[in-house]
Every structure is written in C-alpha cells, then in structure tokens.
N, C-alpha and C positions, 0 to 999 in steps of 0.2 A: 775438601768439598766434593771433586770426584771421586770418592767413597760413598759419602754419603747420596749423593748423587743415584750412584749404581746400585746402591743397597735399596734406595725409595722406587727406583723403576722396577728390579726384580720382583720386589714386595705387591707393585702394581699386575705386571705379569702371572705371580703365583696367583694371587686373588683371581683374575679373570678365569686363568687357565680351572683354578679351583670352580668359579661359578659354571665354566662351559660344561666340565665333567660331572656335575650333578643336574646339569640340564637335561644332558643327554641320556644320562642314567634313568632320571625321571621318565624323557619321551620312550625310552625304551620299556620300561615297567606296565605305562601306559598302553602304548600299543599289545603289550604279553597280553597284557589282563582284558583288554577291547576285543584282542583274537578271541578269549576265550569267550566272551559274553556275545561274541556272535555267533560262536557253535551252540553256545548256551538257549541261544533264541531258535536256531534252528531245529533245534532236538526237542524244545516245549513245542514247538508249532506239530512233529508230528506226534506227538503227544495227544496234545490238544484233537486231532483228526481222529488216531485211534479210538480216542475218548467217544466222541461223537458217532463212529461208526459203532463200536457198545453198546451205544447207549440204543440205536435201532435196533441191533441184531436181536436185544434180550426183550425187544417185544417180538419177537417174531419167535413162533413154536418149536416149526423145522430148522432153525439156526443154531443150533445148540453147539455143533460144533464148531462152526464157523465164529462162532463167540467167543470160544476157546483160543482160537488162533489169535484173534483181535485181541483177546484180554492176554496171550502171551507176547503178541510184539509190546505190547503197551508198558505191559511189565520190563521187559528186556530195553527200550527206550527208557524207562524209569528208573532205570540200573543206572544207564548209562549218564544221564542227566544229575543223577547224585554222584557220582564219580566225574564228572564235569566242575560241579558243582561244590565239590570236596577240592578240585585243584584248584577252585577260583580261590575258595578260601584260604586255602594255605600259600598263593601268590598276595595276596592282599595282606594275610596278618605277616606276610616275610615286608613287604613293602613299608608298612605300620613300625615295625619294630627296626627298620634301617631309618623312615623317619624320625622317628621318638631317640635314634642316638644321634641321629644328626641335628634337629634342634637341641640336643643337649648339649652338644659339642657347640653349636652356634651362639645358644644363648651365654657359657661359657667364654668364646671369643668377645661376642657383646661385653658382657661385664668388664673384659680386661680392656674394651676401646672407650668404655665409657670411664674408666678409670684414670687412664691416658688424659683421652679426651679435655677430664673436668677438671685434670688438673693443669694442661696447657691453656685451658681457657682462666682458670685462677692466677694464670702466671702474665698473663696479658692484661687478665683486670688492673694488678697491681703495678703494670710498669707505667711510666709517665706519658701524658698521651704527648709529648711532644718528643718522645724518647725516638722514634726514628727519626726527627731531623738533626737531633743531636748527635746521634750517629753520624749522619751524611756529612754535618758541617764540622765533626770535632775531626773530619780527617787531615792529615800533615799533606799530603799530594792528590795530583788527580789520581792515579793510580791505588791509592788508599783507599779515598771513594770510590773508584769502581769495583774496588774489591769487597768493599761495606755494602753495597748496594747491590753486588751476585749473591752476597750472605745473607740479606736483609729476601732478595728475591726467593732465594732456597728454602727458606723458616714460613713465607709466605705460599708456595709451593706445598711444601712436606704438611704445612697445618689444611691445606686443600683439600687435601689427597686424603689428609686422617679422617675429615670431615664425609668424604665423599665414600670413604672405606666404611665408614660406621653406617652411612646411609643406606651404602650396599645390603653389609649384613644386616642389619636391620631390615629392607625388604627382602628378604633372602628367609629370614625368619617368620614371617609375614608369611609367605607363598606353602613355605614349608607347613607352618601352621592351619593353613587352610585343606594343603591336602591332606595333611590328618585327617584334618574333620572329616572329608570327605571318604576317605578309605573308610574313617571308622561308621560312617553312615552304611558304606556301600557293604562292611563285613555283614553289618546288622539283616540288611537286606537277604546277603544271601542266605544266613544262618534261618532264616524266617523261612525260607522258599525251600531251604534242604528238608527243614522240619514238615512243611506243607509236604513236598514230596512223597517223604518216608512217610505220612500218612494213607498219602494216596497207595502207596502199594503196599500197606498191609492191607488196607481194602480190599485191591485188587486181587492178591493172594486167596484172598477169602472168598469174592467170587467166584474164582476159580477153581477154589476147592466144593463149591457148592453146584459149581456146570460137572464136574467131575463127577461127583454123588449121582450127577442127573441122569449121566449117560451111562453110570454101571448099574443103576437100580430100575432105569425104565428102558424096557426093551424097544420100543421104540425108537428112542435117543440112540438107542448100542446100534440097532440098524440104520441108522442114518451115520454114526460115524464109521461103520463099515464101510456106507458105499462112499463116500468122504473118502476114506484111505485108499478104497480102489482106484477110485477117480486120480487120486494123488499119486500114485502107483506108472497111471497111465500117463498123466503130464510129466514126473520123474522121467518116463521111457525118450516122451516127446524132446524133452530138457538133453538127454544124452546122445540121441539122433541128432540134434543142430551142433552138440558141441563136437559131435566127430564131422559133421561137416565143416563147423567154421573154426573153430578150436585151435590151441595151439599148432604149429606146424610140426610134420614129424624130425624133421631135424632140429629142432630145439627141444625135446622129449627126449631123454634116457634110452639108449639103445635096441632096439626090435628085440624081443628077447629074452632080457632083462629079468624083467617082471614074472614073464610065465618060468624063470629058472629056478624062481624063487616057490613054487607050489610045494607046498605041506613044511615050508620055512619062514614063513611071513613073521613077523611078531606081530604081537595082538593090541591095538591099536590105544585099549584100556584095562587097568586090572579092575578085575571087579568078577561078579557072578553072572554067569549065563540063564538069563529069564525063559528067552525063547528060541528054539533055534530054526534054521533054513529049513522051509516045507509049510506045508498044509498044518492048520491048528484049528481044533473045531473047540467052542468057547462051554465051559461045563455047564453054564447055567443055559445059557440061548441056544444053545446047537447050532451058533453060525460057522461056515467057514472060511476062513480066511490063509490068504497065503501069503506067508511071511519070504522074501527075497535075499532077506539076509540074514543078522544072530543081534538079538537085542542082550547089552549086558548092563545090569546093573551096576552100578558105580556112587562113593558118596558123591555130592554136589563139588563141582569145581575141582575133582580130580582132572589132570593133564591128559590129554589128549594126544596120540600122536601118530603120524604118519607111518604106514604100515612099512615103506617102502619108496625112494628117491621117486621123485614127479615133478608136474606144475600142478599149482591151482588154477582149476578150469572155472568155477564159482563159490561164492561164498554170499550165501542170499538166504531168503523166507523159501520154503516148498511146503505148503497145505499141507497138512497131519506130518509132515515131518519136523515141521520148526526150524531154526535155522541150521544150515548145512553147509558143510564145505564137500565139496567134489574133485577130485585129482586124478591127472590123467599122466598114466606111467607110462604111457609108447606104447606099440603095438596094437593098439585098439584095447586096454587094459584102464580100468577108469573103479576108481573105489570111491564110497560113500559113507561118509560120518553126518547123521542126520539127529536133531534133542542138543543139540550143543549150544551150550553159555556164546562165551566172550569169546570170540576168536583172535587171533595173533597174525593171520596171513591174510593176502590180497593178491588179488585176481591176475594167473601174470608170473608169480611168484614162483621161483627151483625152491623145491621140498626136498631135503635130505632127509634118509631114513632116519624115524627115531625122533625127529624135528616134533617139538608142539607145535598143533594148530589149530586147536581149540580145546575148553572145558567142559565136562560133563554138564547138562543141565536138564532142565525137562519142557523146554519147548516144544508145542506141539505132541506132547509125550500123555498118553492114559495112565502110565504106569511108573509115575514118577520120575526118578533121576535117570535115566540110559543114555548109553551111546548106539544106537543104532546103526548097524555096519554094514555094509555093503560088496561084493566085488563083481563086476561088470567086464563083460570079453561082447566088446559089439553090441547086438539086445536082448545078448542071454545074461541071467544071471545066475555065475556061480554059489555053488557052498562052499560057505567061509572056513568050515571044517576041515575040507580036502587040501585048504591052504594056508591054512596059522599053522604054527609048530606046535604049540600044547596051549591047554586052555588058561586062560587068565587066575589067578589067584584068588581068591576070595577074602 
C-alpha cells in the first residue's frame, strides 16, 4: 500500500511540476512577443509622423529636398519595422508549432486517461452496490477491518486523483487550444501588416526616385540642394565643435597620437569605386560649386562598413543631405565620418576596434545612389582622405 501510495503522490507532483513549466514557458513567450509588438507600435507611430510630414513637404515647391530626407528616414524606419515584423513572425509561428506538439502530446495523454478512466468506471458499474460493506463486515478482526478500510480509502483516493488528473489535462488542452487560435489570429495579422508595409515602400522608393529626377533635371531644385548640403556642411562643423567640447573624455579615447601615426596607412573604410574625391567640384551641367570635405565611394547596397581605425562612437543619428551617420572619435582631436549608411551595428559610447563594422552602405540622404561618404577631421579642419588611406579601394 506504501507503494502504491508513493507512486500516486509522485504522479501528482510530476503533473503540477509539468503544468507549472508550461505555464511559465507560456508567460515567457508571451512577454518575448508583447516586448516586440511594443517596439512594433513605436516604430509605426514614427512612421506614421514621417508620413504626415511628406505628405506637407511635396506641396511645398522649395522643399524638394527636405522631402528627400523625410522620404529616407521613412524608408529606413520601413526597413526596420519589416525586420521587427519578420521577427514577430517567426516568434509566433516557433510558439504555434511548440503548441500544435504539445496539444498533440496532450490530446494523446487524454485518450490514454479516458481509456483508464472508462474502464475503472465499468469496473465499478459492475461491482455490487453493497460490495464495500461486505468488505468491511466480511473482516476476521478489528485490525482486518482497518486494513480493508485504508485499501477501500486508497482505491477512493487514487480514483480522485484519476478524475481530477483528467480534468486537469482536459483544461490544460482547452487553454492550449485557445492560444492557438489566438497565435494563429495574431500570425494572420502580422503577415497582413508586413504585406501592407512592403507596399508602402515600394511606393516610397518610387517617390524618391521621382524627387531625384527632380533635383538633377531642374536647376533650380539642383541649387536648392546645394545650399541644403552647405547648410549641412555647416551644422556637421557645429555637431563636431560640441562633441569635442562635451565628448568622450580623453582618457577613455585611444592614445594621443595614435591616429595621426597611422597617416597614408589608414584602411579604407569600404571597397568600392571612388565617385568624388576631397576638393572643390564644379557640376558639368549647372556650373555650381561645390566643395566636397571628404571622398565619396561607390559601393553595392549593404556592403560592410568599417572602422578605419580603434575609437568611440561619438554619434550615430540623421544629419540633413548626409542621412544617417556614424561619427567616431580616435583621441587627439581626430574624428572621422561615415555619412549614406543603412543599418548600423554600434551605439553611442561604444570602443571601436580597427576593422570593426559599423554600419552598411546605403544611400540616405545620397544624390548619387549607394555611397559611403567619408570623412576625416583634426579639430575644424578637414583633412584629405587620400594623404591618409593606404591605397584606394578595389572596384
């Protein structure tokens, strides 16, 4: 009887212990996928703004490129939001398919409690209903009967227990069954909203490629995005003045030194072809001029990016005609610039080993398609990149 006994509580123990670790499995799945639908809602909302600010800009004449900017964060948020939106799904359909084996497995268990079950209950139909007193009174001593009536308790016990096991799984499959549904509702959802998305930005794309047309076919537009770039030029200067005042500190920055040891050894931050280099460039159609700061290089889309040379990241933000950029500050008053870049990898704060990605080619902010727009900085001059890469990028 204590056998049987130990064998019915362990049984009990395993069951709970089983329901608490798919409880918990569940809260946890739950919360994963809640974190993501609330980045999810924050990235639509500046969506949603971009949109709106769009939608003003392209009635307005002189905004042409300020439209550009707007229609590239929006894009670049649109990325990101399908890539949000790509992990929500594949946390949900993983969730889905850890469901669908564990009610299988349940329903499974079910059948073998219901088979149990119908047949302990056939086996009680058939006994005599007066069969437990016949027990009690067919005993030889008191001790007989108390021995018949722990047995008689035990059988009453263990048929409890079966009944309240099955109830269990049974709600267990119930709960299970609903969060299916519910997963498979909420997959539908997002697959709808991905769809929607990736429409919005082949749109998007296409406006952009038509503000493009705008600004290299009508000269007007081309001199507005001039003084645009200048202007950006001049906030850039403003942006590198505050971060050498408030900036990393110099003793958490790479040695004095350092950096300038490295001149006409630098590696080059992308392979690709050089479009434009450091200087003055007057444009063959408009006769504007304009003066380029650094060496723009052509690149395919989403080639790796990388660090010229050991630093921190001083920013990693939007700058007007340059699109999104990262900034890095090597010690010594030594600060380089990757400005058109995708997706970045680092954050603000951040040691930068030579060689390190930290970010992809893209063309934010870019006239001229894909580049990596490069920079190097000593104070509020800006050097040529020439006098300090080792050899030119490969084509």
């Amino acid at each position: 009887m204590r056998d049987n006994t130990r064998t019915t509580t362990l049984l009990i123990v395993a069951v709970a212990l089983r329901v608490f670790f798919l409880a918990a499995v569940a809260i946890a799945q739950t919360d994963d996928i809640t974190d993501k639908q609330k980045e999810l809602d924050r990235i639509k909302k500046e969506i949603l703004s971009h949109r709106e600010k769009s939608k003003q800009l392209s009635s307005q004449e002189k905004q042409t490129t300020k439209q550009l900017q707007s229609l590239d964060k929006e894009l670049d948020l649109g990325k990101q939001y399908v890539r949000k939106l790509n992990d929500q799904e594949n946390s949900i359909d993983q969730r889905i398919g850890e469901l669908m084996i564990e009610i299988s497995g349940r329903e499974r268990t079910l059948s073998s409690q219901e088979k149990t079950l119908g047949k302990r209950l056939r086996e009680m139909y058939k006994q005599d209903p007066h069969y437990s007193w016949d027990l009690l009174l067919g005993a030889k001593s008191m001790g007989d009967a108390v021995r018949r009536y722990q047995f008689m308790h035990l059988i009453a016990q263990s048929d409890a227990q079966m009944i309240g096991t099955y109830r269990e799984s049974k709600k267990q499959l119930e709960t299970e069954s609903s969060r299916l549904g519910e997963s498979m509702q909420q997959i539908s959802e997002v697959r709808a909203d991905k769809e929607a998305e990736n429409a919005n930005l082949a749109a998007n794309k296409k406006k952009r490629q038509n503000v493009l047309v705008a600004i290299r076919s009508e000269k007007s537009k081309h001199v507005d995005a001039i003084k645009d770039l200048e202007q950006a030029q001049a906030e850039l200067q403003n942006l590198l003045d505050d971060l050498q005042r408030r900036g990393t500190p110099e003793k958490d920055l790479p040695s004095t030194g350092e950096f300038a040891a490295l001149k006409g050894r630098l590696m080059w931050p992308v392979s690709g072809k050089i479009i434009r280099g450091y200087g003055k460039h007057t444009h063959p159609k408009y006769g504007t001029v304009t003066m380029n700061n650094g060496v723009d290089i052509s690149a395919s889309s989403g080639a790796p990016i990388v660090a010229v040379a050991a630093g921190v990241v001083e920013f990693v933000d939007w700058i007007d005609s340059f699109g999104k950029c990262v900034i890095l500050n090597h010690g010594g008053g030594y600060y380089t610039l990757y400005a058109h870049v995708a997706d970045t990898s680092v954050s603000q704060g951040q040691k930068i080993g030579r060689g390190q990605v930290i970010a992809s080619v893209g063309d934010t902010g870019s006239l001229d398609g894909y580049v990596c727009h490069f920079e190097i900085r000593k104070a509020r001059a800006a050097l040529d990149p020439a006098e300090w890469l080792t050899r030119k990028p490969s084509s």
